[in-house]
N, C-alpha and C positions, 0 to 999 in steps of 0.2 A: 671168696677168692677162687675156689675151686669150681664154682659155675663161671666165673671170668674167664678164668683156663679154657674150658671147654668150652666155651663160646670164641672164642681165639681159635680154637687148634678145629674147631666145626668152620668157621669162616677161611681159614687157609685152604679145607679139604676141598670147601667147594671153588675157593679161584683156582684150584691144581685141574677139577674139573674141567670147568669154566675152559681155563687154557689148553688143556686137552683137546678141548672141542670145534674150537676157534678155526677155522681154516686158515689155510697155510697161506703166505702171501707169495704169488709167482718170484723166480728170482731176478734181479737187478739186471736188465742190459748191462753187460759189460764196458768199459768205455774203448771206443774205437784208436785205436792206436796206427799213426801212418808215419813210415819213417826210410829210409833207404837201409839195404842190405848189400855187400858186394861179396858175390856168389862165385866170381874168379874174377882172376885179374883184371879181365876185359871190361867187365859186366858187371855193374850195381842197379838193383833194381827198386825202384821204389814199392813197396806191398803196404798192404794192409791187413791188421791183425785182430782177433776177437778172442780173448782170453778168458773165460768163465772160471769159477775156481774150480768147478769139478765137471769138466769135460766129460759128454759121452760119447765123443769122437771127434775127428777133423775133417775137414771139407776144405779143399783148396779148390777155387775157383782159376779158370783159363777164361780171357776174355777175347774176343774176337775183332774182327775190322769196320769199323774206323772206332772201337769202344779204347776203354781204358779202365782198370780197376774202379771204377769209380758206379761204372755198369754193374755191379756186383752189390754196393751199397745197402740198397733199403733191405737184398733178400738177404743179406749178412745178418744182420740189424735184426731182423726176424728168428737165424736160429742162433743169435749168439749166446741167447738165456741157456744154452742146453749143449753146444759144439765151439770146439774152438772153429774159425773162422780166417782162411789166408786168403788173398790175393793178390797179383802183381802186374806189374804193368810189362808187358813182351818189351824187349830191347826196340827202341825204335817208337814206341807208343808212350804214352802219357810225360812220365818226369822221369822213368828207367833210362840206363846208355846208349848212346847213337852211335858204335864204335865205326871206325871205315870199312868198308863191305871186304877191303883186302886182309882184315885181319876176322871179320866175322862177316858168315854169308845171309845171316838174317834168314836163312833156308829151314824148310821144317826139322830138319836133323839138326843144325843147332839149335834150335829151341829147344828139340828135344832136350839134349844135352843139358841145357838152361835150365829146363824144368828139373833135371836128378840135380843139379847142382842147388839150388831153390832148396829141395825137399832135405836133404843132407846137412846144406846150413845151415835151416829152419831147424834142426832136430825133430824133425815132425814122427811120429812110431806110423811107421807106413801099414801096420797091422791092423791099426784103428783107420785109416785114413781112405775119405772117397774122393774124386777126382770129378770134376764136372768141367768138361771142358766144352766147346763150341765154334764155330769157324776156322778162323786160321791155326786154333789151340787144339783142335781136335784131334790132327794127324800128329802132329808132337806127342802128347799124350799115348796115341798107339805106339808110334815110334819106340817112345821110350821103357812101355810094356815090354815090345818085343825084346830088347835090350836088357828089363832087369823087371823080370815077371811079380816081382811081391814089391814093385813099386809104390802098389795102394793094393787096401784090400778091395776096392772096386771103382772100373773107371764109368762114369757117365758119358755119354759123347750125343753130338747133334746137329743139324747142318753145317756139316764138313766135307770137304771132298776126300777120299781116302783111297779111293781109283781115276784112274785117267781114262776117265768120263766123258768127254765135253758136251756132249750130247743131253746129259743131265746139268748143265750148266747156263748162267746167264750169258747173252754175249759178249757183255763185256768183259767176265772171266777168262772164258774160253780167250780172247783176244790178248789178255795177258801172260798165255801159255808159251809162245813164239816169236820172234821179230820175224816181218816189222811191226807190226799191229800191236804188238807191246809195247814198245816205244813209242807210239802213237799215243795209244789207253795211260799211259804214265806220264806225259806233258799234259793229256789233260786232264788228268785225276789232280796236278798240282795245281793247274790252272784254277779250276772249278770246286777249291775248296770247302767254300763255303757253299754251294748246291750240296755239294755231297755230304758234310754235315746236317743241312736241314731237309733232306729229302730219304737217303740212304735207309732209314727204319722202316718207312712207311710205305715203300713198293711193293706194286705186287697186293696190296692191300685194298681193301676198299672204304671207301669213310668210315661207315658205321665200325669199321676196326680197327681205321688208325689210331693211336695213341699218344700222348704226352710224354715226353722225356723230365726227368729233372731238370731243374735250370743248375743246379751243382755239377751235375753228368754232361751237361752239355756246354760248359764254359770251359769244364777240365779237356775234355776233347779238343776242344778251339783251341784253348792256350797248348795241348801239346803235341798237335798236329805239326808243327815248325820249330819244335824247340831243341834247335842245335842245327847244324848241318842237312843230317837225314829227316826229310819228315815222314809222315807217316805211308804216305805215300811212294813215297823210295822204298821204305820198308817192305810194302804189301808188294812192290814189284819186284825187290830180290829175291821175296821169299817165292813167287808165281817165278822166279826164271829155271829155279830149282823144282820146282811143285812136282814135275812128271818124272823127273829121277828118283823121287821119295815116295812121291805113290805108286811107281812101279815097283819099289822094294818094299814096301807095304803088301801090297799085293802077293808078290811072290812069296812072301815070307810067315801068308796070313796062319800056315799052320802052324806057327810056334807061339801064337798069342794065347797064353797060358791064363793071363790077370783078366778075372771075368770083369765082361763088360755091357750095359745099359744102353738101347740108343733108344734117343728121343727124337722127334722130327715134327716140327711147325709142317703141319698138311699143305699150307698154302706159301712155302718156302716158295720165294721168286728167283732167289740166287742160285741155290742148288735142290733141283728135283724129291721129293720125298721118292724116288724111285734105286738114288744114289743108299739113300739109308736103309732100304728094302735088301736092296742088297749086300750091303755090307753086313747088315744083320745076319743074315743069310748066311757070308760067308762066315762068319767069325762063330755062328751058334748060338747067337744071341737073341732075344728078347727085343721087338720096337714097339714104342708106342709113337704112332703118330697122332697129333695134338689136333684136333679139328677148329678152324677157325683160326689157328697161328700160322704165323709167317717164318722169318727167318731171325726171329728175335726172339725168341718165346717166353726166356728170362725176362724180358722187359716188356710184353707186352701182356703179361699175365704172370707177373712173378710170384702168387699162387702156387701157381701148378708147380713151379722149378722147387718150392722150399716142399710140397708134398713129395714129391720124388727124390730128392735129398732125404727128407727124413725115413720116407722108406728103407733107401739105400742104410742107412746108417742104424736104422732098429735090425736090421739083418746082420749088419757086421758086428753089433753088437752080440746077438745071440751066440754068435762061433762062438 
């Protein structure tokens, strides 16, 4: 009986080994969670959520023109095993509010506004939290730095216009700065919908770099380019009737930007200049990396790269 024993209590010793030894298994994708939020009265947005149980920080994504949180998808998906994970759709884009321009101006200042109201609802701890924002998201984002500097422990940013530039811009930007030529660029951005969904990624590019969208990322788009009153289109042009009042106080204001900041720049951005993020950089004392062989997509057209520099950004704020 007493060799049974020990052979018992030897065979446990070595499964405890055994399991010791065993490598760990990566942890579970979290499941994506999508659902609406109402961040003030005007204003409910639809986001989406990546909940891990044991977070090593947060990343809120800002997505850009003619996208919709949905752009944000696969590189979610990627750090959710590790960061919680938010995104949302700007008022006016995807399934978020189209409220009437009289009661909201769709201008980079309110989104600003949007975005602390977002981050406040969310309870997100702004201490852990990095900010990746991108086109139309990008000046909100500073915006709202300047406004309330430990918004995030660090903002990303990347082909955005953040001065009144035109010169660093595409024509048809530049054109939506001013009537009449605004008014113009806005009948026919609505007209030509569907061009501009199946072409807008890939300018400015060359074959060997153009890229594949999701077919999920691109129906979402479709279906919320029209959904309500405002389409997205209305949107991009309120917010461009404001654009030179907010980046003139951008500008003026660049010396109070306290919330350190990242820029990133697609080399071969056709919309706005890598020369616009040269100098922003510049001004603000920041760090650019400009991305060779990227466009003005860079998230989506190497989304790679966006989750390396996310998770750099994010082992750094870990360390404070």
């Amino acid at each position: 009986m007493f060799n049974s024993l020990m052979k018992k209590i030897a065979f446990l010793i070595l499964m405890l080994n055994l399991m010791s030894c065993a490598p760990l298994q990566p942890a579970a994708t979290p499941r994506m969670e999508v659902g609406d939020m109402q961040v003030n009265p005007d204003i409910k947005l639809r986001r989406m959520v990546f909940r891990p149980a044991h977070p090593k920080g947060t990343v809120l994504f800002l997505h850009g023109f003619p996208e919709s949180l949905y752009a944000w998808k696969g590189v979610a998906e990627t750090l959710a095993s590790d960061y919680e994970v938010h995104a949302f759709d700007w008022p006016g884009y995807g399934q978020s509010s189209r409220p009437n321009p009289q009661r909201f101006s769709y201008s980079p200042r309110d989104y600003a506004q949007v975005l602390r109201d977002y981050i406040r609802t969310s309870g997100i701890d702004t201490s852990r939290l990095v900010i990746y924002a991108t086109d139309i998201g990008g000046l909100p984002a500073i915006l709202a730095a300047l406004e309330q500097p430990n918004i995030a422990q660090e903002i990303i940013v990347g082909d955005f216009a953040p001065f009144n530039r035109p010169q660093y811009m595409a024509d048809t930007l530049q054109s939506l700065k001013s009537r009449p030529s605004s008014d113009i660029t806005h009948a026919a951005m609505n007209k030509n919908r569907d061009e501009i969904l199946e072409n807008a990624f890939h300018r400015g590019l060359p074959k060997e770099e153009q890229f594949e969208l999701a077919p999920e990322f691109k129906a979402d788009i479709a279906q919320g380019w029209g959904n309500g009153d405002i389409t997205s289109a209305d949107a991009f042009y309120y917010y461009y009737s404001y654009f030179t009042r907010d980046q003139d106080y951008c500008e003026a204001n660049m010396a109070k930007l306290k919330t350190p900041v990242t820029v990133v720049w697609g080399e071969k951005d056709f919309y706005i200049k890598k020369e616009m993020g040269i100098e922003f950089a510049d001004r603000a004392g920041s760090k650019i990396k400009l991305l060779p062989k990227l466009g003005h997509y860079p998230h989506l057209q190497n989304p790679a790269q966006t989750v390396d520099e996310i998770r750099s950004a994010l082992k750094a704020t870990a360390s404070m």
